[in-house]
N, C-alpha and C positions, 0 to 999 in steps of 0.2 A: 624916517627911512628914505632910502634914494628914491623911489619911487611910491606914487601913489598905489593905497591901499585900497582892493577890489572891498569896502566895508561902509557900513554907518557910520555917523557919527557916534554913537554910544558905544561900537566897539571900538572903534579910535581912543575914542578916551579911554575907554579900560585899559587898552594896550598900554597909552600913556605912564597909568597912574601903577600897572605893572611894575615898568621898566624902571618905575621911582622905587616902587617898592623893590626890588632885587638890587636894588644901587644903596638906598638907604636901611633898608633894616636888612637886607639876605649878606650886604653886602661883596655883591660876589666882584670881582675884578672886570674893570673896564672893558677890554677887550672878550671878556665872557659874555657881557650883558650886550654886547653889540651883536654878538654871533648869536643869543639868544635872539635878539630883536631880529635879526635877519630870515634868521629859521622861522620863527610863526609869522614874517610875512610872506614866506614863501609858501606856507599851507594856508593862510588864508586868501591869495590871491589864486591858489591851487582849487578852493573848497568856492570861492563863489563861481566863476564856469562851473563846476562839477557838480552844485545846487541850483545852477539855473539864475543866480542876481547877486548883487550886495548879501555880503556873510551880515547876517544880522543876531541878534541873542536867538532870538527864535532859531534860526539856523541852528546855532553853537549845539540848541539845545534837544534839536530835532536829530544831532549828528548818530551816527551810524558807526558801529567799527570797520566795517567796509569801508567809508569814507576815506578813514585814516590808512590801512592797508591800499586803498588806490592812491593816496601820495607820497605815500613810502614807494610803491614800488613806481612810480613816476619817475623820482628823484635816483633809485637803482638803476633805472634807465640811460639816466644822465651820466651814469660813470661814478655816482656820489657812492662812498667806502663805509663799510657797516658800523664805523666808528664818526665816522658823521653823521650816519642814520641816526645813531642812538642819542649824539647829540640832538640832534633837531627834536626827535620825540618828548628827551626829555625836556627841551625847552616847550614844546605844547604842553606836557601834561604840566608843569609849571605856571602856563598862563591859566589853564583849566582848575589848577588849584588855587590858584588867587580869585578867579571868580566866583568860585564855591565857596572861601573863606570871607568873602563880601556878600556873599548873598543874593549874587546876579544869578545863576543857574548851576545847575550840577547834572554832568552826565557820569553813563556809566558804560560810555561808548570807549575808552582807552583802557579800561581795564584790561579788554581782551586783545589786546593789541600788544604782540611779545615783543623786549627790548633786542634789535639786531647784535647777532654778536660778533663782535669783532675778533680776528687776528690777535693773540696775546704778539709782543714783539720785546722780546728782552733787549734793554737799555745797551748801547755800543762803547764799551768802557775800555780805557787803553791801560796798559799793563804798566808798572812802576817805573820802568825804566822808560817809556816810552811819555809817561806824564812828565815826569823829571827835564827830560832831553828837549819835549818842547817849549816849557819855561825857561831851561836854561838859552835855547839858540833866540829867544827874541831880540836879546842886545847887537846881535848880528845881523841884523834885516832892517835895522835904523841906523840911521847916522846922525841923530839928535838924540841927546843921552835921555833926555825929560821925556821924550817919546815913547823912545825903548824903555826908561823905568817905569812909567804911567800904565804901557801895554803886559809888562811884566808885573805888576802890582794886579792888575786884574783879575788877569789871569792865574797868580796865585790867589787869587781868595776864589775863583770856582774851583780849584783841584783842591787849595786847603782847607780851605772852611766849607764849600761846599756848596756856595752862593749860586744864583740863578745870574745871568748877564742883568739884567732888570735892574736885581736886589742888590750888584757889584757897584752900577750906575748911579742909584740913587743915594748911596750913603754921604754922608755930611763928615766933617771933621767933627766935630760932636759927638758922631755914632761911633768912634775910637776911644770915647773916654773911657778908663776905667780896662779892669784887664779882659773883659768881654767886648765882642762887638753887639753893637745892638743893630739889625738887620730888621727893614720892614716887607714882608712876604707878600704870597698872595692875601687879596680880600682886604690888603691895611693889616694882618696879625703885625704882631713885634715878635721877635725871638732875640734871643742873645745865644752868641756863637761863638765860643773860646778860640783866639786867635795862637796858632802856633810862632816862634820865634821867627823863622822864614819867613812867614809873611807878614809879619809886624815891620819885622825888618826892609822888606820891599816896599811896602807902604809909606815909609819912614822915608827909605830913598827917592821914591818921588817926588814925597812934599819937598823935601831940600831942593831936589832941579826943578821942579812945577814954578816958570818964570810968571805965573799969576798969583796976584795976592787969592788966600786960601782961608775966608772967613769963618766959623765956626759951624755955620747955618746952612752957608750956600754948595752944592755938589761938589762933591772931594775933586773925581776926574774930569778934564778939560779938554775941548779938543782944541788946536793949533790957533785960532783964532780967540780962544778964550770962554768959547763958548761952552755947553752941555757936551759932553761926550758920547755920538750918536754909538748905538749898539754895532750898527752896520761895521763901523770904521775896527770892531773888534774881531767881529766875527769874518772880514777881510784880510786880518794879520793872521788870524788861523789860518786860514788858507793855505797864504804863504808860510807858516808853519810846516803844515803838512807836506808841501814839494820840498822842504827843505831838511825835514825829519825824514821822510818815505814815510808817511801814514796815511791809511783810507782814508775817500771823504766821512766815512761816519765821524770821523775825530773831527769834530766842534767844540766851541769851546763851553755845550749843556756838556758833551761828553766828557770835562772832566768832572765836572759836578758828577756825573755817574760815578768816576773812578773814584772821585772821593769817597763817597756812599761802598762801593765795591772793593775795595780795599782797607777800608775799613772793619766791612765786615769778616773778610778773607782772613783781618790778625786780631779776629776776638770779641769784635764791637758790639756791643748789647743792642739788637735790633728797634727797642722803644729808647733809645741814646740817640742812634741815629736818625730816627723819625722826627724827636726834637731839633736836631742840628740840621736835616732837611726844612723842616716848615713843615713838612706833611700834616694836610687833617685828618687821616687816618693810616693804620697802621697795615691794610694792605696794601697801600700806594706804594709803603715801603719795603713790605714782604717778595716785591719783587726778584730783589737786590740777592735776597736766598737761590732765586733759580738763574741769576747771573754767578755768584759767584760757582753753584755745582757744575756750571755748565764749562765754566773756567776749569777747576778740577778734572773733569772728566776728558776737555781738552788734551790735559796734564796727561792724564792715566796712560791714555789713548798714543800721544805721542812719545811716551818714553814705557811704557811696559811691554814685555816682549812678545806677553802672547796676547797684545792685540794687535799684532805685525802680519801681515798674508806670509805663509814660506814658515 
């Protein structure tokens, strides 16, 4: 952690031998297990002032649900959003459950401690013509054709297959073999994701301008100097997309991963079809995608029926 921990030794190492454990067997993604690690040092550097010294097991195990409700609402204090809240808790009750599962202590001080609820916020997915129009205008905002096909290649595998920027990034020339793509998600899953003819096709045209040898192993996209192709650099062409389309900033380039998902569903898609072709681990992360697309509809209804018109 960046900073030292208000703790013992013994809870140091548990934290430790935690953050192995949620890396090697929870497997959860990197950047999860860091926000995890961040969250419980900030309730326990919260909880030793708050108990008077060094958070020790005894502490852990002396804890209080009050405890925990004075640094939730600490942290509400801070401007922290109830969908952070809920993260942080559940990275405590996470570390609280791997101590229980070792046999260090067990309270039953978090039970009573309800999960903050968040803001539902439906996913900002851009309409067919408007996904279309921004793949098609990238060849226009480059003036090196491998550039403009590399940015256009991307970009269609998150509106056509549905990919995350991460999972567009990491693919190999390998992960094209065969008439599926083989895509590695969150956590390390694998999935395989049926490639449409467009974007095979776009794929195809960058390898031919791509002026770098393009081994079977090493990351398909590259940027200018040969290097890994930083996220940044993609999620900056959208941009210039969007002045150049006229679209909200919601339109990113997760956003057409939404539209892929919502358009989808919009012409028929069997909701556990799309779950797999997302990566989703479960199927209401994906059941979203139902109150985007009604929400889409009722848009419809609303601006073309006549008695939902004032007059």
């Amino acid at each position: 952690m960046s900073t030292a921990l208000i703790a013992d030794d013994e809870i140091n190492t548990q934290i430790v031998r935690w953050l192995r454990d949620l890396q090697s067997v929870r497997r959860l993604a990197p950047k999860t297990t860091e926000a995890y690690q961040r969250d419980l040092g900030q309730f326990i550097n919260f909880l030793g002032p708050h108990a008077g010294g060094p958070v020790t097991t005894a502490t852990l195990r002396d804890m209080r649900g009050a405890d925990v409700r004075a640094f939730m609402a600490s942290r509400r204090e801070d401007g922290i959003e109830p969908r952070s809240l809920a993260r942080t808790l559940s990275a405590i009750k996470s570390f609280f459950r791997f101590l229980e599962r070792e046999g260090v202590l067990s309270t039953e001080a978090l039970n009573i401690v309800r999960t903050p609820k968040a803001k539902k916020s439906l996913p900002k997915a851009l309409t067919v013509l408007e996904a279309k129009a921004t793949i098609a205008t990238t060849d226009e905002l480059e003036d090196r054709p491998w550039v403009a096909a590399r940015d256009m290649a991307v970009l269609s595998l998150c509106y056509g297959a549905g990919l995350r920027i991460s999972e567009a990034l990491a693919l190999s020339r390998a992960d094209l073999d065969g008439p599926a793509l083989r895509v590695t998600g969150k956590g390390g899953k694998t999935r395989l994701v049926p490639l449409i003819d467009s974007v095979r096709a776009s794929i195809d045209t960058y390898q031919g301008l791509c002026p770098f040898p393009l081994t079977p192993s090493q990351p398909l996209f590259r940027g200018v100097k040969g290097g890994v192709l930083s996220p940044r650099l993609i999620q900056l062409r959208m941009a210039q997309l969007r002045g150049a389309v006229g679209l909200p900033p919601s339109a990113t380039p997760h956003a057409l991963r939404h539209s892929f998902a919502t358009h989808l569903l919009g012409r028929g898609g069997d909701l556990r079809a799309i779950q797999e072709l997302l990566g989703h681990a479960s199927l209401s992360t994906t059941q979203i995608y139902t109150a985007v697309d009604t929400e889409r509809l009722l848009d419809a209804y609303r601006a073309a029926h006549p008695r939902s018109r004032a007059g």
